[in-house]
FILUMLO-492401 format. One record per residue (C-alpha): x, y, z; residue number from 1; residue in one letter. Coordinates in steps of 0.2 Angstrom, whole numbers, plus 2048, in hexadecimal, padded with zeros to 3 digits. Layout:
<atoms>
<atom xx="X" yy="Y" zz="Z" k="NUM" r="A"/>
...
</atoms>
This chain:
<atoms>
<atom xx="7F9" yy="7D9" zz="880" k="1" r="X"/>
<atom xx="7EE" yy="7E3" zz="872" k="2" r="X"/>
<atom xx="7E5" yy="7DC" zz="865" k="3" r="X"/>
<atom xx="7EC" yy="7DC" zz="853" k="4" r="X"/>
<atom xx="7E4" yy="7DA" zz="841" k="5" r="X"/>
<atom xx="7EB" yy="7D1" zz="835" k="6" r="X"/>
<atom xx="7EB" yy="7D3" zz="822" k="7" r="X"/>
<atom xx="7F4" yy="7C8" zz="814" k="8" r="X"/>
<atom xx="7F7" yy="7D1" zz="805" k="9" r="X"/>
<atom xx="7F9" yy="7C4" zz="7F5" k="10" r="X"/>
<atom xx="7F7" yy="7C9" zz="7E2" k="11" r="X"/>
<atom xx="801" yy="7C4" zz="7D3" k="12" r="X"/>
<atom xx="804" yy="7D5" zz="7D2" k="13" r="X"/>
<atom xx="805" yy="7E4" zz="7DF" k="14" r="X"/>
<atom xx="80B" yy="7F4" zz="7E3" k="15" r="X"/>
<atom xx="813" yy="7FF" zz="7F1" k="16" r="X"/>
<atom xx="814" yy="80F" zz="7E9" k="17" r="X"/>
<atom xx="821" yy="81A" zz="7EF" k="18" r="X"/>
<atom xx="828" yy="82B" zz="7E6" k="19" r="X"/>
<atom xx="823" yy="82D" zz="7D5" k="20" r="X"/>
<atom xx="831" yy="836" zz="7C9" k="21" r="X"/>
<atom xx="82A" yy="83E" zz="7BA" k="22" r="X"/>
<atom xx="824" yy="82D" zz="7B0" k="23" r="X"/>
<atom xx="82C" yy="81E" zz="7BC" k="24" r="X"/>
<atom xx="81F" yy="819" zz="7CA" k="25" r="X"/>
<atom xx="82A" yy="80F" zz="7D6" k="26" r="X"/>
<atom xx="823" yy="802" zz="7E2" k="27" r="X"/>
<atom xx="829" yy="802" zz="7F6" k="28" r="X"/>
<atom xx="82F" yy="7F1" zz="7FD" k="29" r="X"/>
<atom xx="821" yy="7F4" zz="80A" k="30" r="X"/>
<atom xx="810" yy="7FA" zz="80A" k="31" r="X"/>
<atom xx="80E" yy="80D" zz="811" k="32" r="X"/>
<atom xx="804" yy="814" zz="81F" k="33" r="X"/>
<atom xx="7F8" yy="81D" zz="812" k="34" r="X"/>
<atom xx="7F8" yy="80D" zz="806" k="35" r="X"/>
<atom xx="7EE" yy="804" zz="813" k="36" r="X"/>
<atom xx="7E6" yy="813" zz="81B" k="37" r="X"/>
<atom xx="7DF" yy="813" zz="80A" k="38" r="X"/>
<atom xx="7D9" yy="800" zz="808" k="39" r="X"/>
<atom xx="7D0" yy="802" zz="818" k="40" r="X"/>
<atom xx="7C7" yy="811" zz="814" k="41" r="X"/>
<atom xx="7C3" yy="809" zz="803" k="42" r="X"/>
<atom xx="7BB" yy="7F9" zz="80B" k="43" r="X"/>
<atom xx="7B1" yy="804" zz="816" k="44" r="X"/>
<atom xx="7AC" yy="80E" zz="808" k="45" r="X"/>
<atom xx="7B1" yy="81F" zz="80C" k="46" r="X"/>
<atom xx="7B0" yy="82B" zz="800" k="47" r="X"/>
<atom xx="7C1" yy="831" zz="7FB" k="48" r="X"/>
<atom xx="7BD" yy="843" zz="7FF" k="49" r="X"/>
<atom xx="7BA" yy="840" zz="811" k="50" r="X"/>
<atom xx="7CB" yy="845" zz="815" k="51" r="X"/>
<atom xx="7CA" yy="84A" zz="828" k="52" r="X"/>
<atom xx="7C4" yy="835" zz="82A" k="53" r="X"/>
<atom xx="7D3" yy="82F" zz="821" k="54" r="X"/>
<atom xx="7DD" yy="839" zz="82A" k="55" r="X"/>
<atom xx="7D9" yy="833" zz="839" k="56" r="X"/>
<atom xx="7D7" yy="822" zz="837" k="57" r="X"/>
<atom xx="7EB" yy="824" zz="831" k="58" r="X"/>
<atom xx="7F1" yy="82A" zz="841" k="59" r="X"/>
<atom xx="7E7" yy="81E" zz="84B" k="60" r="X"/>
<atom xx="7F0" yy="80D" zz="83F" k="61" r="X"/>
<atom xx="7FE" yy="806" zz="847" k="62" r="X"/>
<atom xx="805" yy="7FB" zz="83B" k="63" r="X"/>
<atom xx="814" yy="7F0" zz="835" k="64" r="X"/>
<atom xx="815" yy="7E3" zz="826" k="65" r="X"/>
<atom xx="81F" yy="7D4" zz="822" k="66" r="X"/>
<atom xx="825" yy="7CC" zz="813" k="67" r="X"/>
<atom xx="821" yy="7B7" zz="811" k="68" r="X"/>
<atom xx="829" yy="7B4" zz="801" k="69" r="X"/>
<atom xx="836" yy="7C0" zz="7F6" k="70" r="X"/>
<atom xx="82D" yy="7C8" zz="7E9" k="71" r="X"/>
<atom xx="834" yy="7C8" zz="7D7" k="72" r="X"/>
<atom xx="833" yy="7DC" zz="7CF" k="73" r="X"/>
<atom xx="82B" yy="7E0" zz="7C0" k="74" r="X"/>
<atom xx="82B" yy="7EF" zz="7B6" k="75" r="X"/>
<atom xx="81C" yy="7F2" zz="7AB" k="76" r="X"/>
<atom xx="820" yy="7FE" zz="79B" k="77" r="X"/>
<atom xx="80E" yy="808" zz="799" k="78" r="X"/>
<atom xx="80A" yy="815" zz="788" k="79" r="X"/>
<atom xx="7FE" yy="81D" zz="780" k="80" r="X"/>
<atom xx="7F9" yy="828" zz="771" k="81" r="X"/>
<atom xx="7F1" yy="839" zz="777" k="82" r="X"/>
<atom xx="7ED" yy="844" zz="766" k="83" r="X"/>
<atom xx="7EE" yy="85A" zz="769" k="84" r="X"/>
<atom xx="7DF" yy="85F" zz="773" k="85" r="X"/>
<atom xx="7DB" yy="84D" zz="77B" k="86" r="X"/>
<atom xx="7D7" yy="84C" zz="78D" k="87" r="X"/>
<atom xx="7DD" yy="83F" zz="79B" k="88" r="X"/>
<atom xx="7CF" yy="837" zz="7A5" k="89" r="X"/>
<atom xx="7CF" yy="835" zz="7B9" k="90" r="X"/>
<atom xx="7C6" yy="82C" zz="7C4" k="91" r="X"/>
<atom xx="7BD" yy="838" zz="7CA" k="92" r="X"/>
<atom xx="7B3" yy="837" zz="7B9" k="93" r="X"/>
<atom xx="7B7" yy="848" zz="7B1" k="94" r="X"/>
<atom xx="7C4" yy="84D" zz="7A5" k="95" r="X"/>
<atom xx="7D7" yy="851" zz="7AD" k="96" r="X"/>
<atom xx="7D9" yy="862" zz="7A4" k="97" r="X"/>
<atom xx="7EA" yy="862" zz="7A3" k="98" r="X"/>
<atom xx="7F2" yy="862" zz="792" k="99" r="X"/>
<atom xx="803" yy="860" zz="78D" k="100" r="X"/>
<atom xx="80D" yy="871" zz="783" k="101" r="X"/>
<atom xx="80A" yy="86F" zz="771" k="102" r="X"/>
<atom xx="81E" yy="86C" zz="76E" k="103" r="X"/>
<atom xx="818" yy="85B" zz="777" k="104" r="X"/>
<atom xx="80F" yy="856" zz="768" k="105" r="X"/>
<atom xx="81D" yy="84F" zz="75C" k="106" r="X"/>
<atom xx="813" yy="843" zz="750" k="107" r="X"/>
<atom xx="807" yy="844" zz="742" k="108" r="X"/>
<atom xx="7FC" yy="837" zz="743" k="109" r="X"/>
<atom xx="7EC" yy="83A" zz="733" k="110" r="X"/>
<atom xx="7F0" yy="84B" zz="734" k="111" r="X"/>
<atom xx="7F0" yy="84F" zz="746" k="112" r="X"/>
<atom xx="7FD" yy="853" zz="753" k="113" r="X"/>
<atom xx="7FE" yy="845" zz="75E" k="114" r="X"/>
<atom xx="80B" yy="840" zz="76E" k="115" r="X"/>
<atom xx="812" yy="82E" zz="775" k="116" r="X"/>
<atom xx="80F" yy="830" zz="787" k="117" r="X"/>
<atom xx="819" yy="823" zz="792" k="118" r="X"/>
<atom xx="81B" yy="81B" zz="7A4" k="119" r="X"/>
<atom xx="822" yy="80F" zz="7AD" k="120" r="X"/>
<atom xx="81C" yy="806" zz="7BA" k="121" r="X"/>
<atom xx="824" yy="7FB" zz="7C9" k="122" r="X"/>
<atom xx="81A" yy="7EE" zz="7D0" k="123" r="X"/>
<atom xx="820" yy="7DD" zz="7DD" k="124" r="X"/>
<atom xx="819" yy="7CC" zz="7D3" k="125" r="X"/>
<atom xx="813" yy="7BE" zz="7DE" k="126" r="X"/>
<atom xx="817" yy="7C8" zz="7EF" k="127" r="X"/>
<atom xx="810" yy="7C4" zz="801" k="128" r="X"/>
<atom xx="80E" yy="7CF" zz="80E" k="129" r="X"/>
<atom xx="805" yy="7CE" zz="81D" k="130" r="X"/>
<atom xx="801" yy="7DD" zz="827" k="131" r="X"/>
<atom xx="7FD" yy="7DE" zz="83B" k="132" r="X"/>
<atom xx="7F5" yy="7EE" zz="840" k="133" r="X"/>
<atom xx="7EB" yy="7F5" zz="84D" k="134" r="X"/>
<atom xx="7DF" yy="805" zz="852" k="135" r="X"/>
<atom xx="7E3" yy="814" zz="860" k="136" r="X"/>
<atom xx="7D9" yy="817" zz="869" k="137" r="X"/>
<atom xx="7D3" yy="805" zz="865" k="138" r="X"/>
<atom xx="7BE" yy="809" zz="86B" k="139" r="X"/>
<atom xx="7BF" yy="818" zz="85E" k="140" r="X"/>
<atom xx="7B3" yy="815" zz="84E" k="141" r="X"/>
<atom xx="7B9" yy="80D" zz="841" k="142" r="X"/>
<atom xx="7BD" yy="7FD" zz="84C" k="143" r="X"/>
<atom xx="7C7" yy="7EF" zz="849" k="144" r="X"/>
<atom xx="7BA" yy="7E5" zz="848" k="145" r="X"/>
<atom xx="7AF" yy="7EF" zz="83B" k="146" r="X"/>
<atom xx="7C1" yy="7F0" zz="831" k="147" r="X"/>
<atom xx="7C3" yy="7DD" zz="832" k="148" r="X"/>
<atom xx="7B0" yy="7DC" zz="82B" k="149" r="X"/>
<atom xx="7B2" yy="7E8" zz="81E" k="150" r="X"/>
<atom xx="7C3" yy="7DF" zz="817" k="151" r="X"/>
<atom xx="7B8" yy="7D2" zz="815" k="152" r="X"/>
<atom xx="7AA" yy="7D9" zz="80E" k="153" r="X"/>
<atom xx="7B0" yy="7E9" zz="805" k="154" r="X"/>
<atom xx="7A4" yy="7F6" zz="800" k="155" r="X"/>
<atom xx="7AE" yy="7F8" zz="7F0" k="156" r="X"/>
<atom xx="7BB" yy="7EC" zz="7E7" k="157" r="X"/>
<atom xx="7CD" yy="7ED" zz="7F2" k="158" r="X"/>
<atom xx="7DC" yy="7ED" zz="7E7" k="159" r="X"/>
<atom xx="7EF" yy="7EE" zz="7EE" k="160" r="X"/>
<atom xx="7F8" yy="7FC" zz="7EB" k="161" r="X"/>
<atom xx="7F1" yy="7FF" zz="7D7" k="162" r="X"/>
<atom xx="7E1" yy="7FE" zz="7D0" k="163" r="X"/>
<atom xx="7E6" yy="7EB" zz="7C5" k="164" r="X"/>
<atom xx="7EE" yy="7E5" zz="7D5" k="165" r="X"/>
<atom xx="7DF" yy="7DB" zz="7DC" k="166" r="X"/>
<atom xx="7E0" yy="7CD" zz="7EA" k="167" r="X"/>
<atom xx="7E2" yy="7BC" zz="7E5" k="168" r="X"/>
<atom xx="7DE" yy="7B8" zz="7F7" k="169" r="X"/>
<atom xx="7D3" yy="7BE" zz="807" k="170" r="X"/>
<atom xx="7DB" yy="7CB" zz="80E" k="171" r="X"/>
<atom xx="7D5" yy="7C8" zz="820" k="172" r="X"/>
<atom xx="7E3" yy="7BB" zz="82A" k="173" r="X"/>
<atom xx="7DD" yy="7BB" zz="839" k="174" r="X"/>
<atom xx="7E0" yy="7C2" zz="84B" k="175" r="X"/>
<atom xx="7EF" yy="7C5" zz="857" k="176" r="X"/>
<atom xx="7F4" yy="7C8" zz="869" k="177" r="X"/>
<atom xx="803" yy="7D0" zz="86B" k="178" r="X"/>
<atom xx="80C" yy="7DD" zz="873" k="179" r="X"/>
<atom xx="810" yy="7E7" zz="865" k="180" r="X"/>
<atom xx="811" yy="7E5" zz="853" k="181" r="X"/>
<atom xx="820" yy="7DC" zz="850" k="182" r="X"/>
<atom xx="819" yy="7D2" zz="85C" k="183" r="X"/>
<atom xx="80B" yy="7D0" zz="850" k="184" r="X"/>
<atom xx="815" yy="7CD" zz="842" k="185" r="X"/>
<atom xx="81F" yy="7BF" zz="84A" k="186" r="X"/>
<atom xx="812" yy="7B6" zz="851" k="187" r="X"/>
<atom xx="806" yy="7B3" zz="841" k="188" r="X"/>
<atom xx="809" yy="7A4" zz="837" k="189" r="X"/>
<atom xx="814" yy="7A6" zz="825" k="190" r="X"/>
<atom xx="810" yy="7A5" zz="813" k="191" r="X"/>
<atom xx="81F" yy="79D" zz="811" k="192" r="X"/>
<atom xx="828" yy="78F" zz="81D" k="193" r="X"/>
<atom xx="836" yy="78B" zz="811" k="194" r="X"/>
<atom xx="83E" yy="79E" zz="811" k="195" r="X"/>
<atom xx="84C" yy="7A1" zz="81D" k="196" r="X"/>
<atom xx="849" yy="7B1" zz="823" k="197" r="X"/>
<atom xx="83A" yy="7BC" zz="821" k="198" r="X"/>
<atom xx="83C" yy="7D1" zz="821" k="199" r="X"/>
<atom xx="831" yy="7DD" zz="82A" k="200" r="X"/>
<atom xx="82D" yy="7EE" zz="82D" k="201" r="X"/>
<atom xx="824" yy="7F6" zz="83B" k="202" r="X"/>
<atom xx="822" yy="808" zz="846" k="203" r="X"/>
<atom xx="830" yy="80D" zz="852" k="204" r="X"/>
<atom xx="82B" yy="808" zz="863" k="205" r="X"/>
<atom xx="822" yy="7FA" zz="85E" k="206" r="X"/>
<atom xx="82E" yy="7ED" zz="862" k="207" r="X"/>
<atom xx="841" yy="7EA" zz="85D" k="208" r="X"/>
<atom xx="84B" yy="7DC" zz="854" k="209" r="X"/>
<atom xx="85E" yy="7DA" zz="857" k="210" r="X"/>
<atom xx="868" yy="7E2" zz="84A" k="211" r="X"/>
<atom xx="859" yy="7EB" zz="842" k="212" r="X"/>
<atom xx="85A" yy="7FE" zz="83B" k="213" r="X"/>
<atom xx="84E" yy="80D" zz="83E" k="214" r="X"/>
<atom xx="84C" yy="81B" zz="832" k="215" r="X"/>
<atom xx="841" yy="827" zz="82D" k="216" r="X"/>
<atom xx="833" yy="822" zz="81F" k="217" r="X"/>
<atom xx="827" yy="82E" zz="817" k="218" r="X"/>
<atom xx="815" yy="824" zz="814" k="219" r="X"/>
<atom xx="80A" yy="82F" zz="81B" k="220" r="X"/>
<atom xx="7FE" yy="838" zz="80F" k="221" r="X"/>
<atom xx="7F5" yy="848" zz="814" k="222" r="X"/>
<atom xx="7E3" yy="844" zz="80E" k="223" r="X"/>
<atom xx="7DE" yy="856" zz="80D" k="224" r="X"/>
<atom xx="7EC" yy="85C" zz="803" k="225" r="X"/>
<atom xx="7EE" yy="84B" zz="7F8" k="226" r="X"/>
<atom xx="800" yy="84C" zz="7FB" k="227" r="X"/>
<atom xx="80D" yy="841" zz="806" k="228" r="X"/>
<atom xx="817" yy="84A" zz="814" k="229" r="X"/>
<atom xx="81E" yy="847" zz="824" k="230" r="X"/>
<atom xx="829" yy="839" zz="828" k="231" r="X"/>
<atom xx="826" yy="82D" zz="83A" k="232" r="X"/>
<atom xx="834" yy="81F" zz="83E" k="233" r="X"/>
<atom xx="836" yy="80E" zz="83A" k="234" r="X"/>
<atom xx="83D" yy="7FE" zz="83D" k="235" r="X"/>
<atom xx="844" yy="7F2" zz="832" k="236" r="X"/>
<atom xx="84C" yy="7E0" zz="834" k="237" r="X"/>
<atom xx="848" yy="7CE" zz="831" k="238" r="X"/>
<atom xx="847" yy="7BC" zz="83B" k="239" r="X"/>
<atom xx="84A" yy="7AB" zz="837" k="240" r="X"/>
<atom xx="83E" yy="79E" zz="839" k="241" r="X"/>
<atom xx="843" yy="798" zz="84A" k="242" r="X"/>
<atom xx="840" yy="7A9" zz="84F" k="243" r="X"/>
<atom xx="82E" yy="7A9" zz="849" k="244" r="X"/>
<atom xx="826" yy="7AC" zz="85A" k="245" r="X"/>
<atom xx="82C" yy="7B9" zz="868" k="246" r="X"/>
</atoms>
């Protein structure tokens, strides 16, 4: 049996991302392998440049996620005003640099050339999730248990998915013993007794359901590059509530 952390993700509003197409930035119905790679690292308080770190703690997470409660979608319609010569802002603190082509410009607004930039965004209102993950090797640094502390006391604010999507609840849910993480996943208690059938995702050879699917799913994010590549195989299916436990 190996020893499993377990996370609740709750938040009026959050965010899976998944591909971005020119101005629509989609939501995934699970959360990626770099989306909580990510969470961890910022409870820690790595910096974001210490890419070799990320990566590493990415390959050691063996995680799946299930969903309590069915999520309602929401899509949020974003826009702003960006005048000839204006500059976008990152989080880094410095200017972006890049500027549209001047046939952008298509206004005149007091006598300068100004754009309508616009975006759409995907986000899962009132969605529960809870993850179950574990380390290998387990004794390599970060433990589970300094992650587990850290969840609870973040060196920085956590927010799920999306900088506005902040917890409405402690993260941390707990411990589990299990073989694997379905195992995990089927064992810890629901957000939500009254739904029929919960659905879950977890890593290929970590446990089958009757009738579930495998495929191939692309959530890993290279840390030195920025970019996502690479795809590992996983398992989808759900169980009722008399199927709770294993």
């Amino acid at each position: 049996m190996a020893r499993h952390l377990l996370l609740r993700l709750y938040a009026p509003l959050t965010a899976f991302g998944g591909e971005t197409i020119d101005e629509h930035g989609v939501t995934r119905e699970f959360p990626a392998l770099s989306m909580v790679t990510g969470l961890i690292a910022n409870a820690l308080g790595w910096d974001r440049g210490e890419c070799e770190r990320h990566d590493r703690l990415q390959a050691r997470l063996r995680m799946g996620a299930r969903r309590d409660l069915e999520p309602r979608h929401l899509r949020d319609y974003q826009t702003a005003r960006l005048f000839q010569d204006d500059q976008g802002w990152t989080t880094s603190g410095s200017p972006e640099g890049r500027k549209p082509s001047s046939k952008t410009y298509n206004q005149v607004v007091q006598g300068r050339k100004s754009t309508t930039q616009q975006r759409y965004r995907d986000y899962h209102a009132d969605l529960h999730t809870l993850i179950a993950l574990r380390l290998e090797p387990a004794d390599e640094a970060p433990t589970l248990d300094a992650i587990a502390a850290a969840i609870d006391r973040p060196a920085r604010p956590l927010f799920i998915g999306r900088k506005p999507c902040m917890p409405a609840a402690r993260l941390m849910a707990g411990w589990c013993e299990a073989e694997h993480v379905l195992g995990a996943l089927r064992q810890a208690p629901r957000a939500d007794r009254e739904a029929s059938r919960v659905l879950m995702q977890w890593p290929d050879g970590e446990g089958t359901l009757p009738g579930d699917r495998v495929f191939d799913l692309c959530d890993e994010r290279n840390w030195v590059s920025g970019v996502h590549g690479g795809w590992r195989p996983v398992r989808e299916g759900s169980i009722g509530v008399e199927e709770a436990q294993p």
